[in-house]
Structure formats: C-alpha cells, structure tokens
Backbone as ProteinMPNN parsed JSONL, in Angstrom:
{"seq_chain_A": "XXXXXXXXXXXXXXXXXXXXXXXXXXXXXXXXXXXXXXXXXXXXXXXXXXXXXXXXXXX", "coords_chain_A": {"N_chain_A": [[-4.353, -17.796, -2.505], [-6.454, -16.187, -0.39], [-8.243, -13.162, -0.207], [-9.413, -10.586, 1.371], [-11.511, -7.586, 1.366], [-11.232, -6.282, -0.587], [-11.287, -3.607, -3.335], [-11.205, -3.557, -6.018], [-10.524, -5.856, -8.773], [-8.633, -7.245, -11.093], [-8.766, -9.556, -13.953], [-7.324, -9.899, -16.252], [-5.223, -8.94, -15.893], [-4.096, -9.699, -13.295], [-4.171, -7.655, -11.391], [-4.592, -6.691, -7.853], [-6.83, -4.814, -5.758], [-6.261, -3.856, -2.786], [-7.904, -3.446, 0.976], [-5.508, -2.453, 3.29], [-4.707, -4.431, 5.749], [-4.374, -4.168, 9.521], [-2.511, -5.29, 12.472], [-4.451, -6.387, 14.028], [-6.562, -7.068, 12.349], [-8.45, -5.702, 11.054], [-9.432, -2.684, 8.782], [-6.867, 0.182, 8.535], [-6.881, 3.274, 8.875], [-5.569, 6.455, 7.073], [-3.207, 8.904, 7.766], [-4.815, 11.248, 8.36], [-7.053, 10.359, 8.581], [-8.572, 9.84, 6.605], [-9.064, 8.051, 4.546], [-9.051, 5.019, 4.01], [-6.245, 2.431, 4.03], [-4.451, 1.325, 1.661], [-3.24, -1.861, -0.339], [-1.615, -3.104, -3.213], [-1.771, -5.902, -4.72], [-0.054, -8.347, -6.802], [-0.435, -10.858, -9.51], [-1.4, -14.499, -10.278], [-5.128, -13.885, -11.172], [-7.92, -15.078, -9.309], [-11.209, -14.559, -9.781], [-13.98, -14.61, -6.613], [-17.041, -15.053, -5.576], [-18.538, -15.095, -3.239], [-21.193, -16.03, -0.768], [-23.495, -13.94, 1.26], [-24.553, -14.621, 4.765], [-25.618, -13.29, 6.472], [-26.903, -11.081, 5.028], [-29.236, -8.416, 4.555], [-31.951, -8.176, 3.253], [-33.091, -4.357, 1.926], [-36.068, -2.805, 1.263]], "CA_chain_A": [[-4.558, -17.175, -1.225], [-8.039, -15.48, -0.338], [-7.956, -11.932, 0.004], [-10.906, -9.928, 1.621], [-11.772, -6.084, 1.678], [-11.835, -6.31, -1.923], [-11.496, -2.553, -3.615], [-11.292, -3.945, -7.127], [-9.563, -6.579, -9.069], [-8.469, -7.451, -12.433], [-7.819, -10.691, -13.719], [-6.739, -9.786, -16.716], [-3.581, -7.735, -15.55], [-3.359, -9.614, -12.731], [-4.139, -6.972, -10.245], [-6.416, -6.944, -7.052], [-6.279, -3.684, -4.743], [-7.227, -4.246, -1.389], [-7.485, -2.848, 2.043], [-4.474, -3.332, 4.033], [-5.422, -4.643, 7.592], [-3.833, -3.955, 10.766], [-2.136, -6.206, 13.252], [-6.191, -6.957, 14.752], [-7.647, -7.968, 11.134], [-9.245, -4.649, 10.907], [-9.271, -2.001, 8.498], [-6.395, 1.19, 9.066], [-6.595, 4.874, 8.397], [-4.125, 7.294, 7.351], [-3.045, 9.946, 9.303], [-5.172, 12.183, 8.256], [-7.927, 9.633, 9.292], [-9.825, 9.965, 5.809], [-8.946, 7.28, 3.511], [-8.392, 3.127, 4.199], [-5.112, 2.391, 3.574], [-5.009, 0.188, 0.367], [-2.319, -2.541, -0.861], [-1.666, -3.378, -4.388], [-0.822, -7.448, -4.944], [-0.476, -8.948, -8.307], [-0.197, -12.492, -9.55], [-3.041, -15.008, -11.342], [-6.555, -13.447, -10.122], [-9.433, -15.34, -10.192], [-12.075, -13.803, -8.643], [-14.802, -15.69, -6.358], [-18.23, -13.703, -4.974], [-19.323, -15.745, -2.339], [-23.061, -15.377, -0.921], [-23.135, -13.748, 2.752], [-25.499, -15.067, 5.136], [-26.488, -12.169, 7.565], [-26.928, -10.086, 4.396], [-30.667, -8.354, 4.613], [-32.744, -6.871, 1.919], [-33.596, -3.282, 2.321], [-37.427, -2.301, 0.637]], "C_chain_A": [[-5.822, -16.321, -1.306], [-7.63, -14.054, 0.194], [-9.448, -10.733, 0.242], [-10.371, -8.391, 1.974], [-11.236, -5.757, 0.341], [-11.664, -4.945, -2.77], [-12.428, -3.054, -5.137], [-10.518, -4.433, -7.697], [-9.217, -6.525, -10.638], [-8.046, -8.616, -12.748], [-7.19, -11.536, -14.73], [-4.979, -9.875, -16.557], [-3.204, -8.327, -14.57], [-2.669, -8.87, -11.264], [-5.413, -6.65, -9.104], [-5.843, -5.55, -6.173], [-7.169, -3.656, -3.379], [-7.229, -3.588, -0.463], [-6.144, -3.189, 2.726], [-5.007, -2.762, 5.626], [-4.39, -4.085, 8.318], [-3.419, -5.19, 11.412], [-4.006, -7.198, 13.462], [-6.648, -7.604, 13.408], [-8.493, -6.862, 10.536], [-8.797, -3.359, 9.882], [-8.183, -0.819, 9.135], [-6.779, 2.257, 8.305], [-5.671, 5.613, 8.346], [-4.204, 8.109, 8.062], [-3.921, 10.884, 9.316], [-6.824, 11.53, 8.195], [-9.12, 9.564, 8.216], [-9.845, 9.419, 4.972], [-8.61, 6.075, 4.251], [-7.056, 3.235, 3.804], [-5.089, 1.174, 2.987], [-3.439, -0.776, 0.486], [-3.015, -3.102, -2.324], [-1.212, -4.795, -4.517], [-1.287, -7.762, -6.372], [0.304, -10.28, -8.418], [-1.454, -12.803, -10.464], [-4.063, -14.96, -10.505], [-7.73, -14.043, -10.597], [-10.494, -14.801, -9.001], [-13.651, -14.625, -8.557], [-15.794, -15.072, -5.494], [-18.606, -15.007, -4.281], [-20.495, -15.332, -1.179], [-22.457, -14.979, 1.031], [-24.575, -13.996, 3.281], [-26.34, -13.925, 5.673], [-26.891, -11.031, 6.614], [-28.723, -9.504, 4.386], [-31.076, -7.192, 3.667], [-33.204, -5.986, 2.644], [-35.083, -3.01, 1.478], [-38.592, -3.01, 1.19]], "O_chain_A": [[-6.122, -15.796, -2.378], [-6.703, -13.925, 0.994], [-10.211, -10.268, -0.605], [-9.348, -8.034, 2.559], [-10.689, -4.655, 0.322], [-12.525, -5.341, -3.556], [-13.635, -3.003, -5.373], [-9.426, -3.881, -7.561], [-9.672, -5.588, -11.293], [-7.071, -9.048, -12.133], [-6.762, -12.691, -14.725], [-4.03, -10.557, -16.944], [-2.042, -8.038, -14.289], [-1.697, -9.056, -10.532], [-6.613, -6.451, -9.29], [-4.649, -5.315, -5.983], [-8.363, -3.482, -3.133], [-6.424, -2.679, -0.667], [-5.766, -4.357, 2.632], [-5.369, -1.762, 6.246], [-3.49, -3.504, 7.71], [-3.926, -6.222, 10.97], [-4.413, -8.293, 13.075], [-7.122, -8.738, 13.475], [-9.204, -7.11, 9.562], [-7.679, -2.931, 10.169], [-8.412, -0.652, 10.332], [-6.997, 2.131, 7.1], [-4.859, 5.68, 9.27], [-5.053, 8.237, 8.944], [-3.931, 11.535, 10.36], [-7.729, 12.248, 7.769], [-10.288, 9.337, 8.533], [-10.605, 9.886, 4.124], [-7.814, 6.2, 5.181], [-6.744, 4.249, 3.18], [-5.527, 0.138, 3.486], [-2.59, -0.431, 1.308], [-4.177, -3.4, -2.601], [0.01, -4.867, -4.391], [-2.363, -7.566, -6.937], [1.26, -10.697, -7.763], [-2.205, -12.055, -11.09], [-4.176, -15.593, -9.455], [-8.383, -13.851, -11.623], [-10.455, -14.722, -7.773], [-14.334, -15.074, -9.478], [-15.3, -14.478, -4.536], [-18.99, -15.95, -4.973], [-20.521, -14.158, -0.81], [-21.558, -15.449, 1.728], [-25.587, -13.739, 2.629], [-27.509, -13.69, 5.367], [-27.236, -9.985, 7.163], [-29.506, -10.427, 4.162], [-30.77, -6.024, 3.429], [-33.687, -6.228, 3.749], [-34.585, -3.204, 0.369], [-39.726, -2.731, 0.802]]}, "name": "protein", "num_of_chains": 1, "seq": "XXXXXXXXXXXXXXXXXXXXXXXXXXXXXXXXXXXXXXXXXXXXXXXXXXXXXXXXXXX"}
C-alpha cells in the first residue's frame, strides 16, 4: 500500500510514521492547532522516492 506525507520510515523495524489525513485527503491539526497529527503503521517497508514534476530549483 503507498503511503504519502511521509515523516520518516524504517525498513529495518518495519516502521513508517506518517501524517494522518482527514476525511478530504488533507493534512489535520490538533487542538491546539500546532502540530500535524501523525499515525504510526508497521509491516514490510520498502521505501520508494519518486521524482516530482512541478518541483523548481531555487538559486
């Protein structure tokens, strides 16, 4: 299963820590409106960097 918003994974251990979305697809905030609200899933992680198009060099 593909899993985007990415914190940091492991794929050793087995562990990826991600954003957890909202109903919309979109990032949430806690209540206190100053942190993402994360999820922890674990299982076999292989991890896959794929190139983004609209990405634009800054200098």
């Amino acid at each position: 299963m593909r899993i985007d918003g990415v914190f940091t994974a492991d794929t050793d251990t087995g562990y990826v820590l991600a954003m957890d979305p909202g109903p919309d697809g979109r990032a949430q905030l806690n209540l206190a409106r100053d942190e993402v609200l994360r999820r922890e899933l674990h299982g076999v992680v292989t991890i896959v960097i794929e190139p983004v198009a609209d990405r634009k060099c800054l200098g």
